[in-house]
C-alpha positions as CSV (number, residue, x, y, z in Angstrom):
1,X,88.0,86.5,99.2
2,X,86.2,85.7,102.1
3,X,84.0,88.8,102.0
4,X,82.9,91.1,98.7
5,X,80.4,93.5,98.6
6,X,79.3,96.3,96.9
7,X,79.1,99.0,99.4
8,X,79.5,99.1,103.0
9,X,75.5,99.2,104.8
10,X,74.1,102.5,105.3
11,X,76.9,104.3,103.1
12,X,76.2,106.3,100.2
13,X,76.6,104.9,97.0
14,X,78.8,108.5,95.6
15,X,79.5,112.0,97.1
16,X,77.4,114.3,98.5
17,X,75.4,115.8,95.7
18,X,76.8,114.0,92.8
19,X,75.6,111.0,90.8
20,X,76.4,107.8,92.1
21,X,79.5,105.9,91.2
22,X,79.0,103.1,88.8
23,X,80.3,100.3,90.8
24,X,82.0,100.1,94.9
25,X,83.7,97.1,95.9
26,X,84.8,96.4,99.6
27,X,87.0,93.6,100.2
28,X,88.9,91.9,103.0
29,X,90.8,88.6,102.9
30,X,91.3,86.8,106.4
31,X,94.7,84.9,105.0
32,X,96.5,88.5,103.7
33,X,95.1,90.8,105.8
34,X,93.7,92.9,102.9
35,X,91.2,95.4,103.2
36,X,90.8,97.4,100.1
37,X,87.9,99.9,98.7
38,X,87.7,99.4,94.4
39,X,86.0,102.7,93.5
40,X,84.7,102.9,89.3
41,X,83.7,106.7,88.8
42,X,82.8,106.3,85.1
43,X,83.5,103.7,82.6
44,X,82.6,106.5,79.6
45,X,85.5,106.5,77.9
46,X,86.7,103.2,78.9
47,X,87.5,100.8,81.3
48,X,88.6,102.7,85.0
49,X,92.4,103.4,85.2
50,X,93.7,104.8,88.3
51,X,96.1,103.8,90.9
52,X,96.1,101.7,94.4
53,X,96.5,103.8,97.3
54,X,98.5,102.1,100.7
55,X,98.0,104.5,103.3
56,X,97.4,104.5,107.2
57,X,93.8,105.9,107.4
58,X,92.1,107.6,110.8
59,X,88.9,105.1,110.2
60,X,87.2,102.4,107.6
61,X,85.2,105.8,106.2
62,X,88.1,107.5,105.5
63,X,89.5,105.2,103.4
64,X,86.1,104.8,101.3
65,X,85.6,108.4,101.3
66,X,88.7,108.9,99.8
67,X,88.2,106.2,97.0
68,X,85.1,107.7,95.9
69,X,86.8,111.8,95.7
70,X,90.4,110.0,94.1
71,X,88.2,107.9,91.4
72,X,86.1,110.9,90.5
73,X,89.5,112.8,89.8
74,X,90.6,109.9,87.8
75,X,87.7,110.3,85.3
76,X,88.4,114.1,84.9
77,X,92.1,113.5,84.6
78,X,91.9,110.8,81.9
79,X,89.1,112.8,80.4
80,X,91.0,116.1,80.2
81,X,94.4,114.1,79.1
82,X,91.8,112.2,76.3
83,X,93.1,108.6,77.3
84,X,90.4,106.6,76.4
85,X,89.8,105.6,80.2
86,X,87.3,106.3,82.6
87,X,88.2,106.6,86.3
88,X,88.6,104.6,89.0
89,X,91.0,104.2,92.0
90,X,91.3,101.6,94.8
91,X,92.7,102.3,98.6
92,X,94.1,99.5,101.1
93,X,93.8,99.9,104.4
94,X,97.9,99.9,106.4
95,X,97.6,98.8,109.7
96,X,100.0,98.9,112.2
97,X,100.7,95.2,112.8
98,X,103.1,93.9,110.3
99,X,101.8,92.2,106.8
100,X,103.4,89.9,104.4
101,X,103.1,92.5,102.1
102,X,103.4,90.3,99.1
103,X,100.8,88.0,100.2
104,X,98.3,91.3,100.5
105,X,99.2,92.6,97.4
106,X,98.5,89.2,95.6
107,X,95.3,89.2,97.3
108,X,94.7,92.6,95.8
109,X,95.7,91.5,92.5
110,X,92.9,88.8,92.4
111,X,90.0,91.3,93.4
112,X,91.1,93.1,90.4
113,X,91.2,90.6,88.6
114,X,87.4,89.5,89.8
115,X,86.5,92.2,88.4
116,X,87.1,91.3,85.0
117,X,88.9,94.1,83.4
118,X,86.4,97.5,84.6
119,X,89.2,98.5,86.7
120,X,93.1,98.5,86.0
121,X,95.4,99.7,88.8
122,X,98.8,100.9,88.5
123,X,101.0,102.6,91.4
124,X,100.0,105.3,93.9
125,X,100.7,106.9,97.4
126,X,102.5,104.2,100.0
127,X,103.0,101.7,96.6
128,X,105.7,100.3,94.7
129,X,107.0,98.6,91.3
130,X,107.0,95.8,93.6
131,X,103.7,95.8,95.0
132,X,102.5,95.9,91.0
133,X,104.5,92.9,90.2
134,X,102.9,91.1,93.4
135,X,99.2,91.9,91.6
136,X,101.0,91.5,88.2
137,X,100.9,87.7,89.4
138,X,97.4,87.8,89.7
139,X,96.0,89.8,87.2
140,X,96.8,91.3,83.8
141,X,95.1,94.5,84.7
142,X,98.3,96.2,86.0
143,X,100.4,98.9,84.8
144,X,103.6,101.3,86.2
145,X,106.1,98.1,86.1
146,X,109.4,98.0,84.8
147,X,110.1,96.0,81.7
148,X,112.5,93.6,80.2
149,X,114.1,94.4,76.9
150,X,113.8,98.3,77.5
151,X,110.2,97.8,76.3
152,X,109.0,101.3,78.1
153,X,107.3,101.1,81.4
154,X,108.1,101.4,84.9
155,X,107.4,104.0,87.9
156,X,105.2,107.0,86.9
157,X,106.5,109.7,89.4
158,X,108.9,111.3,87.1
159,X,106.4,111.5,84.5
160,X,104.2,113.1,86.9
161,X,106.3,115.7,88.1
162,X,107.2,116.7,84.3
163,X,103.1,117.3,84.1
164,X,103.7,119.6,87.1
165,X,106.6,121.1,86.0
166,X,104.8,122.1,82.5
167,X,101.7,122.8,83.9
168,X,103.5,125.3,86.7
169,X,105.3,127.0,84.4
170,X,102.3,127.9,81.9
171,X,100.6,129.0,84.9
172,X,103.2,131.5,85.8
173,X,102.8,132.8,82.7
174,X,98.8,133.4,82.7
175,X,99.1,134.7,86.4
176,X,102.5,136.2,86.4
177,X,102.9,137.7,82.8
178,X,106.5,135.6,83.0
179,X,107.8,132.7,80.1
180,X,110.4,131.8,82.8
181,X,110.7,130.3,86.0
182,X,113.8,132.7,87.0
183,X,113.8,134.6,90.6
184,X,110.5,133.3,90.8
185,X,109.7,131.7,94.2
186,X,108.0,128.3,94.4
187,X,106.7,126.5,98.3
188,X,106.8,122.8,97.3
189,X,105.1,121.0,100.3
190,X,106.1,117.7,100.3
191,X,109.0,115.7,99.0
192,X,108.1,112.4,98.0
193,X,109.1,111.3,94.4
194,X,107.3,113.6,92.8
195,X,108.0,116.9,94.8
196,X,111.8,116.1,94.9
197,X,111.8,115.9,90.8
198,X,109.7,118.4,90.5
199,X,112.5,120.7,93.1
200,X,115.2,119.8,91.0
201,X,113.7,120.7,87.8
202,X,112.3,124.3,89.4
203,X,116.0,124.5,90.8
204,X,117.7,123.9,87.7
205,X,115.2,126.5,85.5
206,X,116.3,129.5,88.0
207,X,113.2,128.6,90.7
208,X,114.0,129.9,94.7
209,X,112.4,127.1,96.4
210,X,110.8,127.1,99.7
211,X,110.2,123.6,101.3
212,X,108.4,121.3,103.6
213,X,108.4,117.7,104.7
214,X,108.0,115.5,107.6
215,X,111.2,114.1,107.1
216,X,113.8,116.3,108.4
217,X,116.7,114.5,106.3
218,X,115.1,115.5,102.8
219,X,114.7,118.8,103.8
220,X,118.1,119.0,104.8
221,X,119.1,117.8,101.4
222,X,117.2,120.1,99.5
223,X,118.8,122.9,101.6
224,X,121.8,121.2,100.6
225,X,121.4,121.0,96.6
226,X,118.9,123.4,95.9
227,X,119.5,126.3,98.1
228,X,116.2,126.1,99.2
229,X,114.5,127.8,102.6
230,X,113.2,125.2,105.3
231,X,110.0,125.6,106.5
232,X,108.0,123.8,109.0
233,X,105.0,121.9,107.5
234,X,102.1,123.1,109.3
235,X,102.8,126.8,108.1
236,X,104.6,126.2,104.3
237,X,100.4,126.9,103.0
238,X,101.2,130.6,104.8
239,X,104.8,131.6,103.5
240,X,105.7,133.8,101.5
241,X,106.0,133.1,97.7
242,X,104.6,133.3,94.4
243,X,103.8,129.6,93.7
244,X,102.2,126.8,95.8
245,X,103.0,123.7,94.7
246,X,101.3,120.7,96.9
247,X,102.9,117.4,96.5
248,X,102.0,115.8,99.6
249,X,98.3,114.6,100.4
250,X,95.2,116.2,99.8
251,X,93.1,118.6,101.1
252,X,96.3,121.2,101.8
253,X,94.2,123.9,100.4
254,X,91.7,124.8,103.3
255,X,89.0,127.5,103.9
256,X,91.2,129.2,105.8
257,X,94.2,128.9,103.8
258,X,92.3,130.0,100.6
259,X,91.0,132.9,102.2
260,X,94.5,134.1,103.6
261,X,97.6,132.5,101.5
262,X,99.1,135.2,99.5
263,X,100.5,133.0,96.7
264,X,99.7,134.0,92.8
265,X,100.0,130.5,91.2
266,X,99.1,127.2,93.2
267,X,100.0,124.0,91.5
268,X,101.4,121.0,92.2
269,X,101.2,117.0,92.3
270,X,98.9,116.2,94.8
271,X,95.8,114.9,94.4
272,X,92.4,116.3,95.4
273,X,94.2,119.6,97.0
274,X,91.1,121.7,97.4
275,X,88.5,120.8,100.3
276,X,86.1,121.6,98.1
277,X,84.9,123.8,94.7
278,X,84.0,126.4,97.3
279,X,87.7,126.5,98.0
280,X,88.3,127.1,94.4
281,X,85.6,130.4,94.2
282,X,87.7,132.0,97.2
283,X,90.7,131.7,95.2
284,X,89.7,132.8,92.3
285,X,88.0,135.7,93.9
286,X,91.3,136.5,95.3
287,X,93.1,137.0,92.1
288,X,94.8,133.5,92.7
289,X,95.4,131.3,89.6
290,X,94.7,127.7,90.4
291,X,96.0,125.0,87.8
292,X,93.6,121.9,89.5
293,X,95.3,119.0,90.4
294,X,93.7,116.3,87.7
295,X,95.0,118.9,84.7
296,X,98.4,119.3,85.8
297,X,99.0,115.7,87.6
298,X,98.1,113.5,84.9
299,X,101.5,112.9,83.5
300,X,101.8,109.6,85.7
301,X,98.5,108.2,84.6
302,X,99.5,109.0,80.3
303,X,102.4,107.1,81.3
304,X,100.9,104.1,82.9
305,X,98.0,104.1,79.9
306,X,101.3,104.0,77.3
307,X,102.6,101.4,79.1
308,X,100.0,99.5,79.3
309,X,98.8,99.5,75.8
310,X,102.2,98.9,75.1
311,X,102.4,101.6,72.3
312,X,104.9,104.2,73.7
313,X,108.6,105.5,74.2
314,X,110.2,108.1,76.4
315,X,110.1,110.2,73.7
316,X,106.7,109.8,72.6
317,X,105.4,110.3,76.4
318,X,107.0,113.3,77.5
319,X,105.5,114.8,74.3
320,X,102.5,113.7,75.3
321,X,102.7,115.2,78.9
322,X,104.0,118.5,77.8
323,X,100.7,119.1,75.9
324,X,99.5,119.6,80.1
325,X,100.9,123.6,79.2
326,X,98.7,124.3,76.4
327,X,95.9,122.7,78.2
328,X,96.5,124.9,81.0
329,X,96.7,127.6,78.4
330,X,92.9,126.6,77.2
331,X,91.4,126.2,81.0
332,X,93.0,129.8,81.2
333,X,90.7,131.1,78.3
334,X,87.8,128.9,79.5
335,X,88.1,130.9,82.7
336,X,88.2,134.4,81.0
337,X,85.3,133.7,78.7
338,X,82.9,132.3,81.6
339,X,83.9,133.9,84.4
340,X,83.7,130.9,86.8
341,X,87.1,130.0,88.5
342,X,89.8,127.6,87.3
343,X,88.3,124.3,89.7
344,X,84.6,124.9,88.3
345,X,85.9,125.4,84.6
346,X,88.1,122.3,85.0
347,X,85.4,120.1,86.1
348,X,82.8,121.5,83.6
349,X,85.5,121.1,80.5
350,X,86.3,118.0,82.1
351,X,82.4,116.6,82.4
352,X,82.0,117.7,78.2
353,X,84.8,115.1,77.2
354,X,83.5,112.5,78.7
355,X,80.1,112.9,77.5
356,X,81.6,113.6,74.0
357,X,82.7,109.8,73.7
């Protein structure tokens, strides 16, 4: 690496009002064309798992903005799914010229690896099975890659969208007063790999599904398979239907959008989905149920952590992520007994377990 620091000058060392994260790395490497933020939340429980974000970013703070808010959700995922991880995530910066994506992704792969085990990465937004291998070369501090011998592993998004799945359908229930998904009506904004599995297992338990996506084709195909009703992706946050279910990036759930959407249930696969807490108190003030993103998500991650430790089957880690109802179940009761909204409660419950290790 021709350049490694810990924090970019004159940039906060956390978010606005909360401690500061353990550890920021910023790196570049002149030969690859890496640039990539490393952001540790909280080694508490453990070393920081979370995965490596490739994504096109509107400036250099974005990108480390968005480490520092996806790490933090790491730490109360893996704390709320009790994998003995803390949190952590790391963004790469796309740029429009073309890379040898390999080459930047082995690059990556020894930046984790200089960091001597406080951070393992696994697959996120705009990365692949491939891109792990590439940093698999590197570094032993890699998960979410498929495996020879059917030894268990591979990529997390249909795990993920189980978590979803599970976590949706208990929140129906507290909202909705309904143990099925039958007739009721579910906006899934975006269709990656996550929202299409998460469509087709909503489709195939009775859902009516409403959908959005920048590409046309998938939405076509959904139309197709699932019956579902097409809408345009700039007003799927204001249709009509009982259950929201972001899957695409974060920050879908606005001031505005919490203050007018007339949904019941939001939840879905996306990370970081509410601008802010505040977003959360209008919700919840509205009589809107919202499952928060690092409870219902985390199916992806128990996979990776399983995979990693080497300890798991399919079995054995779909159990594991279908305990994401009965936690919904719990944040549910948490809410009733305190009073604060779901996001709040979430966090709080979320802050306890890692302080309890």
């Amino acid at each position: 690496m021709d350049r490694l620091t810990t924090n970019f000058a004159g940039t906060l060392f956390g978010l606005h009002g909360e401690p500061a994260h353990e550890r920021i790395v910023v790196a570049s490497d002149a030969q690859s064309g890496l640039q990539a933020v490393i952001a540790v939340y909280s080694t508490a429980r453990g070393p920081a798992f979370g995965g490596c974000r490739y994504w096109q970013y509107a400036s250099e703070y974005e990108a480390y903005h968005d480490a520092l808010r996806l790490s933090q959700g790491m730490a109360f995922k893996n704390a709320l799914a009790r994998l003995p991880f803390g949190g952590g995530k790391a963004v790469i910066l796309k740029r429009p010229e073309q890379m040898d994506r390999t080459a930047m992704f082995k690059a990556f792969g020894r930046l984790v690896q200089s960091l001597g085990g406080i951070y393992l990465t696994a697959e996120d937004v705009g990365t692949t099975a491939d891109d792990m291998r590439a940093v698999q070369s590197e570094t032993p501090y890699v998960s979410g890659i498929p495996r020879d011998n059917d030894v268990y592993g591979g990529n997390p998004s249909p795990r993920t969208a189980y978590g979803v799945f599970v976590g949706l359908k208990a929140a129906v229930q507290v909202a909705l007063g309904r143990d099925t998904l039958d007739g009721v009506s579910v906006a899934v904004q975006g269709l990656g790999s996550v929202g299409w599995d998460l469509c087709e297992r909503l489709h195939n338990a009775g859902a009516e599904l409403i959908v959005a996506d920048i590409d046309a084709g998938k939405t076509e195909r959904a139309k197709h398979l699932f019956g579902a009703q097409v809408a345009d992706t700039a007003r799927i946050a204001g249709v009509n239907a009982d259950v929201f279910a972001p899957c695409a990036l974060g920050g879908s759930i606005t001031e505005a959008v919490a203050a007018q959407c007339e949904f019941k249930v939001i939840a879905g696969g996306a990370n970081n989905q509410l601008m802010s807490l505040a977003e959360g108190d209008t919700l919840h003030k509205r009589g809107i149920f919202y499952a928060p993103d690092f409870l219902v998500n985390a199916g992806g991650i128990i996979s990776c952590v399983r995979e990693y430790q080497g300890s798991a089957d399919e079995e054995a880690v779909l159990a594991e992520v279908a305990q994401i109802g009965p936690r919904v179940f719990e944040l549910a009761e948490r809410v009733k007994t305190t009073g604060i909204a779901p996001a709040r409660a979430a966090v709080a419950w979320a802050r306890e377990q890692m302080k309890a290790v």
